[in-house]
C-alpha positions, -999 to 999 in steps of 0.1 A, spaced: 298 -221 -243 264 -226 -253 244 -254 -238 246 -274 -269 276 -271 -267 283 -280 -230 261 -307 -236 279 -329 -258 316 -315 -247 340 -332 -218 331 -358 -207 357 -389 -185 373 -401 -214 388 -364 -224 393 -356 -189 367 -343 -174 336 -347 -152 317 -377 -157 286 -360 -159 262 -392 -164 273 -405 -130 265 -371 -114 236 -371 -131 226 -409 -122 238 -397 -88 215 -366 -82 185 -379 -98 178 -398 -67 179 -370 -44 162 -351 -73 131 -375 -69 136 -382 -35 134 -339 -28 100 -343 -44 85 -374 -42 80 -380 -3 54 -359 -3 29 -379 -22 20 -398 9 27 -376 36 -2 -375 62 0 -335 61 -6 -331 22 -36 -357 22 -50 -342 53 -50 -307 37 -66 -324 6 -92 -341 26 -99 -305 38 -96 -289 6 -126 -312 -7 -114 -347 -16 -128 -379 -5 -111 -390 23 -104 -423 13 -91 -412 -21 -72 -382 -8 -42 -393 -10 -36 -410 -47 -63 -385 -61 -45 -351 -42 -14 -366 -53 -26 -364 -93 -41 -332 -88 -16 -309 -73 14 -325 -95 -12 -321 -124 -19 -286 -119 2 -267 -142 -12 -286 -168 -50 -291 -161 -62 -263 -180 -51 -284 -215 -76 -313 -198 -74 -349 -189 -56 -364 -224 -27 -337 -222 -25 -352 -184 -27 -389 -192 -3 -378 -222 25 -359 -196 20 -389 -170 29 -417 -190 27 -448 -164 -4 -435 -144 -37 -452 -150 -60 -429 -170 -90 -442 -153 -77 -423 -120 -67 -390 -137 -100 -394 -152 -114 -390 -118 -93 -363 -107 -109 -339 -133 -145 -352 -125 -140 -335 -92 -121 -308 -101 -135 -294 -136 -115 -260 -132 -81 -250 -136 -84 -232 -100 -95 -264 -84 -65 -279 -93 -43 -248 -84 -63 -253 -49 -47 -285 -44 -11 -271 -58 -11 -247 -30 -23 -275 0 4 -295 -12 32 -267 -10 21 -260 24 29 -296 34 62 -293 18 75 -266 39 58 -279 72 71 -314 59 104 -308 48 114 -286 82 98 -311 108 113 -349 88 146 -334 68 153 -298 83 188 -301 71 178 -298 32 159 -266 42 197 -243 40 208 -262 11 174 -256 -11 172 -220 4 207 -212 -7 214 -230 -39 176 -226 -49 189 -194 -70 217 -210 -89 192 -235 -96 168 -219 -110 192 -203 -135 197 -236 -143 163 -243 -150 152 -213 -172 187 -221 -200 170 -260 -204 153 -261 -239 118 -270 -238 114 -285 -267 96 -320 -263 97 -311 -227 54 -301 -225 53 -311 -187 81 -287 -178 72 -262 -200 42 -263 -183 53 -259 -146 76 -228 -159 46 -208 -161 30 -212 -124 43 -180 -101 73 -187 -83 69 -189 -49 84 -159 -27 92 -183 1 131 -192 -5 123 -230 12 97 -234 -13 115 -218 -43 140 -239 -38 119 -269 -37 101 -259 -67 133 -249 -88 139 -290 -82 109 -298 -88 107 -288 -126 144 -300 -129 124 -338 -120 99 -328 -147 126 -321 -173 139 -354 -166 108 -369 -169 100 -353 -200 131 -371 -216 124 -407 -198 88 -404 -218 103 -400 -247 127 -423 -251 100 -451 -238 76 -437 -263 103 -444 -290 110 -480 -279 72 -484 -287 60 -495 -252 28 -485 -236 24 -473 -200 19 -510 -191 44 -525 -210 68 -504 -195 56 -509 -160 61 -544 -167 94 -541 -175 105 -518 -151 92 -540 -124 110 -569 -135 141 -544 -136 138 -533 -100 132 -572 -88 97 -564 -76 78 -591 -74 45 -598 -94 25 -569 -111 35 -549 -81 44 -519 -101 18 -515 -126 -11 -523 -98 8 -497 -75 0 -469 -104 -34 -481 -110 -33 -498 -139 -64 -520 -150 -56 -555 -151 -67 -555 -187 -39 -534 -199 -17 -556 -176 -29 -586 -191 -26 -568 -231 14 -555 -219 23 -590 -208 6 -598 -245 28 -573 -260 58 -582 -246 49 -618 -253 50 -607 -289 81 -591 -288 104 -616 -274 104 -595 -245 84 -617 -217 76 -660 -212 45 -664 -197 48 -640 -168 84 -636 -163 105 -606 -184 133 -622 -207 169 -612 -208 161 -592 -234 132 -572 -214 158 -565 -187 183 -553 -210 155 -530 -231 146 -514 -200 183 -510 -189 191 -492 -220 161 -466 -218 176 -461 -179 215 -452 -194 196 -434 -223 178 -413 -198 207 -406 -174 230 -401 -208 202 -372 -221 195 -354 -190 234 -342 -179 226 -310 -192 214 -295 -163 244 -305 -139 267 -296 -167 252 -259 -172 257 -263 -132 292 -269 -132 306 -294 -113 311 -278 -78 273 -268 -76 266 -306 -92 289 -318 -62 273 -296 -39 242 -304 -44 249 -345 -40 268 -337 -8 241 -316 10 210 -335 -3 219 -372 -1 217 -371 36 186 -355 42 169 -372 10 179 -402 32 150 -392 62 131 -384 35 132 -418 21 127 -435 51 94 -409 57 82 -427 23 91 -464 39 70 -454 68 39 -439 52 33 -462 18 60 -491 22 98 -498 7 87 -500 -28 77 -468 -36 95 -440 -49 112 -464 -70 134 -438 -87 148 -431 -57 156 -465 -52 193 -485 -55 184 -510 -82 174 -547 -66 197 -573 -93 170 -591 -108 173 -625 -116 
């Protein structure tokens, strides 16, 4: 069966899997796998050592080392793959790192912290990314790449030999591949990286600007999304309509409908597998991000708040 094929095949209502809730379903731990490490003490300690101000270390270490594959295309291709980030801080990354290897300097600090990270807060997802990391990986090289630049671009960083950290990686661009998709189909609603920070906010029942000021947004493009959405029907005053909430709904479904592919060219006792073993740890791990940058972060790992 080709992937095509598999992708659009099957399904609840003939009888089998329901891939989009697997796929709704591992995402979290997908993110989860990955995203703690943003503001762990060990990766920001090992930037602060690698050269970066201290006191920017961490949101500054965090754009570099996830940037890396990519920095060699320079800052616009970055801002371009990152979508809700503020531009002013990518910026800022390549002021201080103007080569490729700088940024491949920080890629390697942060995959030390992973491993020392991932065996000291979550040790039990250490066998299940060791020993599924293979399976994994075969289902990362049969994704197409087209529209997928981000992913495409982490494909071609050396693999690491360490099985923890292979693992961890093969994940890793399986997040990307996702996030590739979730671009697009925000790109094709016609929102800007405010605009849809706005909305996802509102979505998650965050209070205030809390998302868009989290990624570093400038309050001028805050002010011109809330504009926007004005415009659109989408916002009153400062509060997201109805129809905001059910816009950014739809791009959520949308997204989890588009990226099955993966879990289906899985099959659905490694898609099983993989939610089994990882949701527990992922758990720790989410709690690590509670105790080091606060309960809203990592939003997509995050059961949905029912906003008002």
């Amino acid at each position: 069966m080709t992937a095509r094929s598999m992708h659009t095949a099957g399904g609840p209502e003939a009888g089998g899997p329901d891939w989009v809730s697997i796929t709704r379903r591992n995402a979290r731990s997908v993110q989860t796998t990955v995203g703690w490490i943003f503001w762990d003490p060990g990766a920001i300690a090992r930037y602060t050592a690698a050269g970066l101000p201290a006191e920017l270390a961490g949101p500054l270490g965090y754009l570099a080392a996830r940037c890396a594959p990519l920095a060699g295309a320079g800052p616009d291709a970055v801002v371009a793959a990152f979508g809700s980030i503020s531009p002013l801080g990518i910026r800022a990354v390549f002021d201080l790192l103007d080569t490729p290897d700088g940024f491949l300097r920080l890629w390697r600090a942060r995959d030390e912290a992973v491993a020392e990270g991932l065996a000291h807060h979550a040790p039990d997802i250490v066998a299940p990314l060791v020993e599924l990391g293979p399976a994994l990986w075969e289902v990362v090289d049969r994704l197409p790449l087209v529209g997928r630049v981000f992913f495409g671009a982490h494909l071609a960083v050396e693999r690491p030999d360490d099985p923890l950290l292979s693992g961890w990686h093969a994940v890793n661009c399986l997040r990307e591949w996702r996030g590739d998709t979730h671009w697009a189909l925000v790109v094709a609603e016609g929102l800007t990286h405010a605009e849809a920070s706005i909305l996802h906010n509102a979505w998650l029942g965050y209070e205030g600007d809390w998302l868009a000021q989290s990624r570093g947004t400038a309050p001028e493009d805050i002010e011109a999304g809330w504009a926007a959405l004005r415009d659109r029907g989408l916002a009153e005053g400062r509060a997201v309509t109805p129809a905001g909430i059910a816009l950014r709904q739809r791009i959520e479904d949308d997204t989890d409908r588009l990226t099955t592919l993966p879990w289906e060219l899985a099959g659905e006792p490694l898609a099983l597998e993989f939610a089994e073993r990882l949701e527990p740890p992922c758990a720790l791990l989410l709690a690590r991000v509670d105790e080091t940058a606060g309960p809203n972060y990592q939003p997509a790992s995050r059961i949905r708040r029912a906003a008002g």
